[in-house]
C-alpha positions, -999 to +999 in steps of 0.1 A: +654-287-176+672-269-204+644-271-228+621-260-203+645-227-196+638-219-231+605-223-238+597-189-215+608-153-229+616-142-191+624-158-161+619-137-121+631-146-089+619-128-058+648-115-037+654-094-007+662-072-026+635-067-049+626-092-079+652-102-104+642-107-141+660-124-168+648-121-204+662-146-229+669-132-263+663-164-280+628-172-262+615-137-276+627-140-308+606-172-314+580-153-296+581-125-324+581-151-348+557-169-338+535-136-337+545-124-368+534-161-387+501-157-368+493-120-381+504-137-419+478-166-412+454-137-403+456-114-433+459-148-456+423-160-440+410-123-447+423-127-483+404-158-485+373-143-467+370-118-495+380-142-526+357-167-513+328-142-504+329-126-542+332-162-558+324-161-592+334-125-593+367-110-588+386-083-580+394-081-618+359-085-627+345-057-601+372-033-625+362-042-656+328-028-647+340-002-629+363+002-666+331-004-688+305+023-669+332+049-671+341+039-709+309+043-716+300+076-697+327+097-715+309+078-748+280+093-737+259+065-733+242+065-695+245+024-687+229+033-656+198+046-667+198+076-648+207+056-617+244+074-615+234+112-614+204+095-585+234+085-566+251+116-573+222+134-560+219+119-523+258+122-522+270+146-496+276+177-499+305+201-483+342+201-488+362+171-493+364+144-518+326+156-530+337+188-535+342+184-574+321+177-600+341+148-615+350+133-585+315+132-576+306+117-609+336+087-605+325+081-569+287+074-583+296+058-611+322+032-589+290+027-564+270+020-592+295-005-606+299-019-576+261-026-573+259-040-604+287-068-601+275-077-565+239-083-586+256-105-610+277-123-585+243-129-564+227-138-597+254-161-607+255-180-572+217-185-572+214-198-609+245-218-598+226-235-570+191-237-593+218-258-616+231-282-585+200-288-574+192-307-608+203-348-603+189-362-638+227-368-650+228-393-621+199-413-631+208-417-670+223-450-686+262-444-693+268-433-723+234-421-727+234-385-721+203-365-728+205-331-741+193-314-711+216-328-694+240-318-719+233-279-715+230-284-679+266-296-680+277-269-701+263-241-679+274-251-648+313-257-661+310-215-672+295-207-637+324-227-621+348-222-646+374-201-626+398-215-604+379-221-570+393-223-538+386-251-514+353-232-500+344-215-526+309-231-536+301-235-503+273-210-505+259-222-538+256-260-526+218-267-524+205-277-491+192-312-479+152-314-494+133-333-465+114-360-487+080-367-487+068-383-457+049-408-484+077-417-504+102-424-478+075-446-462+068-462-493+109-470-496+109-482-459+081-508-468+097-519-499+133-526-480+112-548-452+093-570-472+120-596-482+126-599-439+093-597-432+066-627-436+031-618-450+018-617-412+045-593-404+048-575-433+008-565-431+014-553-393+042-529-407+024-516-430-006-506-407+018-492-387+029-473-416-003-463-429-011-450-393+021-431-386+018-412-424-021-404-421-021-391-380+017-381-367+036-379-393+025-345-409+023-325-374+064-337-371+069-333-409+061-297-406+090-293-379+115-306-403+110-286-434+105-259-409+141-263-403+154-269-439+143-230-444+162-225-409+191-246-411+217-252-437+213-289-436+181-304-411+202-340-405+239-329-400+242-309-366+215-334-349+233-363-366+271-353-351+251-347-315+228-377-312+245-401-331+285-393-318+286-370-294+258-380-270+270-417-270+281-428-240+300-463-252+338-461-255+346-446-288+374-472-296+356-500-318+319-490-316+330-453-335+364-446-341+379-460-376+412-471-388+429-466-419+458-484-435+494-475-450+507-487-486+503-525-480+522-535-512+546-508-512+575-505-488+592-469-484+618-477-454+623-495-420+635-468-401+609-457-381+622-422-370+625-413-405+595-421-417+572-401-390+597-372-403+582-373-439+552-382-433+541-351-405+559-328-428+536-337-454+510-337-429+518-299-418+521-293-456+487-301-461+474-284-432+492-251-445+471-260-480+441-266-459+447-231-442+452-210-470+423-231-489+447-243-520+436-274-520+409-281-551+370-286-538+362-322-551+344-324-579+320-353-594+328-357-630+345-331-627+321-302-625+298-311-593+311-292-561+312-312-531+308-300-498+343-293-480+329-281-448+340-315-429+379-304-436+374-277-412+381-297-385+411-321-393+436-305-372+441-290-342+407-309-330+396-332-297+366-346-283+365-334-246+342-360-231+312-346-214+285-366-184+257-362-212+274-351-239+310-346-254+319-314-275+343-311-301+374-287-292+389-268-326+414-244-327+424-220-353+458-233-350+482-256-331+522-256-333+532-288-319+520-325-317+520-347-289+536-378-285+535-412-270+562-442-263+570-467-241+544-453-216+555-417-219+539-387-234+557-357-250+551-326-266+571-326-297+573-281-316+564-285-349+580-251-360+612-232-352+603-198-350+580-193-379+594-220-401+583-257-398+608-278-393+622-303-424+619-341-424+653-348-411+649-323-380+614-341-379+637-378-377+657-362-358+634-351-327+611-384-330+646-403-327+654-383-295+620-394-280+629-432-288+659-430-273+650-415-245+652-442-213+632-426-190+604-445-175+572-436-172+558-420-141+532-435-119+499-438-135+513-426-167+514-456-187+479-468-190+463-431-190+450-427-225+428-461-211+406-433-202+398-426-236+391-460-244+366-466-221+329-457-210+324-416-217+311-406-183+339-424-163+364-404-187+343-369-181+342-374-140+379-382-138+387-352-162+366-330-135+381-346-107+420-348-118+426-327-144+413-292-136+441-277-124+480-279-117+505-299-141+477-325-151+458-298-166+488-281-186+497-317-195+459-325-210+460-297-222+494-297-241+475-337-257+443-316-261+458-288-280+481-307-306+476-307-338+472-349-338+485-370-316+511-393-324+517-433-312+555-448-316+550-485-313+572-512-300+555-539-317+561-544-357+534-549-383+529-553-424+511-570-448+529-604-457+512-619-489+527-654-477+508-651-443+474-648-444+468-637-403+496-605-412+467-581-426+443-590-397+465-584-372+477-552-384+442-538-386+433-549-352+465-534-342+452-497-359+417-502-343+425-505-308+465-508-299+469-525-264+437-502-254+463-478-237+487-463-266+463-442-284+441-412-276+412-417-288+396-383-286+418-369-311+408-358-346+430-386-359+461-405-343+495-410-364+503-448-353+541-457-363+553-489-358+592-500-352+597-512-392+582-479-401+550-491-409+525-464-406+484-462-402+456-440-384+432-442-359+402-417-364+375-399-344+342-402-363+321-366-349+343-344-369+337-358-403+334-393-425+359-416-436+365-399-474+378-365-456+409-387-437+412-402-468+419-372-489+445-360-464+461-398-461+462-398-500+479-364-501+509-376-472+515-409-488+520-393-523+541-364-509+556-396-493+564-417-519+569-392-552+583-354-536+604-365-501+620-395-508+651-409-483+685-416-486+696-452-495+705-459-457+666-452-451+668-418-436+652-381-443+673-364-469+695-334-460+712-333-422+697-319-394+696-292-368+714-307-337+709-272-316+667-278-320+659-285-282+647-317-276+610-324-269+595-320-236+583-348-212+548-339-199+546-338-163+519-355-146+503-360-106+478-393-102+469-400-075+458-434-065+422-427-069+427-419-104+451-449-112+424-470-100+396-455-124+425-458-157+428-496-145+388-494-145+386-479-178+416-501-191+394-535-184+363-522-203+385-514-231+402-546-228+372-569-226+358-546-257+392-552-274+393-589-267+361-595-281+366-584-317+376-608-346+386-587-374+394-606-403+412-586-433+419-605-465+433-594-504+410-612-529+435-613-558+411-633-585+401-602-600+387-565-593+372-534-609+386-548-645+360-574-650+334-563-631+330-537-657+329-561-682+295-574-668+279-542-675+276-533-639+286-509-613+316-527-590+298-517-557+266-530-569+290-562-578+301-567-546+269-557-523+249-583-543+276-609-535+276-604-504+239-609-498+250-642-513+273-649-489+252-639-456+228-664-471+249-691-474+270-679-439+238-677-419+202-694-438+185-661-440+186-621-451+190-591-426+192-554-427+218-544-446+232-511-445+259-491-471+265-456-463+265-431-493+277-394-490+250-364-497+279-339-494+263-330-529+245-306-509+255-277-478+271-296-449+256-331-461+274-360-446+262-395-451+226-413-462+223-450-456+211-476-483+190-507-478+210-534-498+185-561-492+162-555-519+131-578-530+153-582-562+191-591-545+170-619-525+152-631-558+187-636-572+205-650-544+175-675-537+179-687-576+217-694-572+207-713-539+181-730-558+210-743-582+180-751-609+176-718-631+203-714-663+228-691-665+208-666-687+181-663-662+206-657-631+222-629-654+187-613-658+177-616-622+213-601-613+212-574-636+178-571-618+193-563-585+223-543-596+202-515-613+178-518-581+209-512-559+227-486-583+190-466-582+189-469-546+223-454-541+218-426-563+187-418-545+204-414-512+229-398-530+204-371-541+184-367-507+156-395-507+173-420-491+154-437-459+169-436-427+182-402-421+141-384-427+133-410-401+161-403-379+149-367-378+111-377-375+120-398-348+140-370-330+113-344-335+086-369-320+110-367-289+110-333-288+076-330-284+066-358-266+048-381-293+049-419-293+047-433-327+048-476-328+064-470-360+091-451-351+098-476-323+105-506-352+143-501-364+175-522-355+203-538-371+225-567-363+252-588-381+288-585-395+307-554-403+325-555-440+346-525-448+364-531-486+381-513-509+382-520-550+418-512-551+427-515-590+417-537-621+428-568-597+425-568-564+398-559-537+408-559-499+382-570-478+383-559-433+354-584-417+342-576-381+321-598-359+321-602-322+334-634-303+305-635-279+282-639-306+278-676-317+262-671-348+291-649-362+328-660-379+343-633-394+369-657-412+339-678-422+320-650-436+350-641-458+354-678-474+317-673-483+327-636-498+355-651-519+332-677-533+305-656-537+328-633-556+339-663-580+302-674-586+292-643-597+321-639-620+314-674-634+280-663-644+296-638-672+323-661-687+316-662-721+311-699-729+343-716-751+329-731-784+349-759-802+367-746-834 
């Protein structure tokens, strides 16, 4: 119980004779600390408030006008117009700072200036925006720049051309435009008709015709109603309808996984790598906090949104009977912890300074040591997380509202991320083909009990000190983790480093207290309902064949060489190999990010084009020459390329008729139309991961008999090779 003694700044005891307090100097003193970094964070976020609110201008900027209207008074040359001596005028009168002609004059003229660089900062933002909301650059040939797009490049790199900060162009992002109700129906019609027969094709398009000539403008009108309203009209319904109001388990169907350094080993020793890695982590959050890290930027000069970030620490999902919310906090000092069945709350800090790598080692190696078993019902509680959302919100009602179960949740609740320490071992083995599966189904879903799935992301460590994440989709997309996980493993790798025994450089501080066990009370009622959740999970867990593979032939390197885009490369192939795995086509989706405008997220695009099934139909056909394939796959790549850069630029499909749909909800309105969408096949994740090598993450389900994920990627891998043996340039005799 020592730790516990010292995490309070004053202990009391009721006595008869009165009540005896004892203060503990050391407690307070971290208390003062602790208040001291949280005024700092406070006065650094008002700092940023102001710099970020004046972006383009400056305080710099606002002086050199002040500078230049009093230069040019004493020149006597009125800048102003007459406007100084009007402000002059309505000025107060009476003693005080007014009382003197020149101080009245330098108080009008600073009011004045002050006007005018707030106009100019105004002006600036909206030209700004008027220059983001032009996408032509994204539609031109490469290499083929036009000269508009040429001076449009050039004026928005002098608009943007001082250092931003991470939010800084978050007010001059255009918003979402709501397409036209004609052209996204047109785009809907031209992604069915390679599924659809002439019979069923002519019924969807009546339906079409229908829904655009009688409902569709009444619920059109709703929608651009909220684009004035709104800063974007898809997000905020998007993260409620389509995450939060779900009521399936969030493990598989939503949460995502992402992997360590594959080919790249750093050290076994658990312990020590968790110690660089959440320093880094904490590194970046400071970053993140004090908005130093760069907005991305396409080519270079196009803002992207950053509001997603907001959100990457310090964040839960607290599960709701209808609906979950998401939890954020300005700030959280510790993370929590689990091992061998046991939670723990694990300071992140000492005071106000955040502890090093090897105190980091130090504490996580403490917690693995520790032999204490778990206590009753303690072992399989995060189950709850992995299992159906209104079982999880009951028992959260029901057990943990009050006494040590609610401090407990709330101590998980409250951490910046949680934290899994693994038993079980895991990497990529190049000589064992299963190694990469396993390890992802390992990230995805754990034994079902050993990660809690309602956090913003969970750190999973395995015993050889391989590392990966498990992350909670509301909050934001995949890209956002990914900038964070690029940041740790670089910090890593290039700025940390370990010793050549495997540990944290530097030694550590063996008078840190140790962290603290979390206390917990289930009852038997609630054990039964985590064995409950625990089987759903399970059965969910069970039925999942991920299959994760490295295709080594070749990557990004020649693709390029056949004069296409790599993701266009790949999505054509594998509409190839769905063909060949299953006799026919289907709805296929590829997210594409619109964070190009104000709180834009993601945009779905139709891969299965009229084109992509003309070419995959002629390499089934085996009878047209090479030439003619190359034509009908160049075909298909600039379809797909055009596609992606229209959902890119706010006319994709899906997410205009996600928010028709909602709207015709709202108020009631059936539409046959609106009733037509569903999708149903394989998931493929992949990454292009240099000039030779793609990784490739297959999910099907085993209850499906019409699904192999392992099958599925054979056919990818040849698909892959066929499509690179169509641009071999043929060898002539010499």
């Amino acid at each position: 119980m020592a730790e516990a003694h010292q995490a309070v700044a004053f202990q009391f005891t009721v006595t008869p004779e009165g009540v005896d307090f004892r203060l503990s100097r050391e407690a307070l003193k971290h208390v003062y600390l602790s208040g001291i970094n949280s005024w700092k964070k406070r006065l650094i976020r008002i700092k940023n408030g102001i710099l970020r609110g004046v972006y383009p201008g400056s305080p710099t900027s606002w002086l050199v006008v002040v500078m230049a209207t009093v230069g040019s008074s004493f020149c006597n040359v009125d800048v102003s117009l007459g406007l100084v001596g009007c402000i002059q005028r309505c000025l107060p009168q009476g003693c005080g700072p007014y009382q003197t002609p020149q101080t009245r004059a330098l108080l009008s003229m600073a009011i004045f200036s002050t006007g005018v660089w707030v106009t100019g900062i105004f002006f600036f933002r909206q030209t700004l925006k008027l220059l983001l909301s032009y996408h032509g650059w994204m539609f031109e040939m490469h290499g083929k720049t036009s000269n508009l797009t040429r001076i449009w490049a050039m004026c928005v790199r002098l608009l943007s051309s001082r250092h931003p900060m991470l939010y800084s162009f978050q007010t001059s992002l255009p918003k979402l435009p709501v397409p036209r109700v004609s052209a996204t129906i047109q785009r809907y019609l031209e992604s069915v008709r390679p599924l659809l027969d002439d019979e069923e094709y002519y019924r969807m398009e009546m339906l079409a015709k229908e829904f655009q000539n009688k409902t569709a403008p009444r619920l059109q009108k709703y929608l651009v109603l909220k684009s004035w309203w709104a800063s974007n009209y898809v997000s905020d319904w998007w993260e409620e309808y389509i995450y939060l109001r779900g009521r399936s388990p969030l493990m598989v169907n939503s949460n995502y996984y992402v992997m360590d350094l594959v080919l790249i080993k750093n050290t076994d020793v658990q312990a020590a790598r968790l110690g660089n890695i959440i320093h880094a982590m904490i590194m970046y959050r400071r970053k993140l906090d004090r908005e130093e890290i760069k907005p991305v930027m396409a080519l270079g000069i196009v803002p992207m949104c950053s509001y997603q970030m907001e959100r990457m620490f310090n964040t839960t999902r607290v599960p709701g009977k209808e609906t979950d919310v998401l939890q954020h906090l300005s700030d959280s000092r510790h993370v929590a912890v689990y091992h061998k069945g046991r939670f723990f709350k694990l300071w992140l800090y000492e005071g106000s300074r955040l502890l090093k790598p090897q105190d980091l080692e130090m504490q996580f190696q403490r917690i693995l040591d520790d032999p204490s078993p778990p206590q009753p019902g303690e072992e399989k509680l995060a189950a709850l997380t992995a299992g159906g959302r209104v079982e999880w919100a009951q028992a959260r009602q029901a057990f943990f509202s009050s006494g040590k179960n609610k401090a407990a949740l709330e101590a998980i609740e409250r951490a910046a991320f949680f934290v899994a320490l693994d038993e079980e071992s895991y990497r990529y083995d190049p000589e064992d083909e299963a190694s990469l599966s396993l390890y992802g189904k390992a990230l995805l879903h754990g034994n079902c009990y050993n990660r809690w799935f309602d956090k913003s992301f969970t750190l999973i460590s395995f015993k050889n000190g391989q590392l990966g994440l498990n992350a909670e989709h509301a909050w934001a997309d995949a890209p956002i983790i990914g900038h964070l996980w690029e940041f740790v493993l670089g910090t890593d790798s290039f700025h940390l480093g370990y010793t050549e025994t495997g540990h944290c450089l530097g030694k550590p501080n063996p008078a840190l207290p140790p962290p603290t066990r979390l206390q917990w009370d289930i009852p038997k009622q609630c054990q039964a309902v985590i064995e409950s959740s625990y089987q759903v999970a399970k059965a969910l867990a069970d039925d999942v064949e991920l299959y994760c593979f490295q295709f080594l032939p070749f990557g990004k390197g020649l693709i390029k060489k056949c004069r296409t885009s790599p993701d266009a490369f790949v999505q054509i192939a594998l509409q190839l190999a769905h063909f060949r795995d299953r006799g026919k086509f289907c709805l296929t989706y590829e997210a594409s990010m619109t964070r190009m405008f104000r709180e834009g997220r993601t945009e779905t695009v139709r891969s299965c084009t009229s084109e992509s099934t003309a070419f995959v139909q002629a390499m089934v056909e085996k009878s047209h020459a090479k030439a003619d394939l190359r034509d009908l796959f160049q075909k298909a790549a600039k379809k797909h390329q055009n596609m992606y850069r229209l959902a890119m630029t706010g006319a994709g499909i899906d997410r205009h008729l996600f928010c028709l749909y909602l709207v015709s909800k709202y108020l009631g309105v059936s539409s046959p139309f609106l009733a037509e969408v569903a999708d149903d096949g394989y998931g493929v994740s992949y990454m292009i991961a240099g000039e030779n090598t793609i990784f490739f993450h297959i999910s099907s389900k085993f209850s499906s008999s019409e699904t192999n994920a392992q099958r599925f990627g054979n056919h990818i891998r040849q698909a892959l090779l066929d499509l690179a043996d169509l641009f071999q340039v043929p060898k002539t005799d010499s």
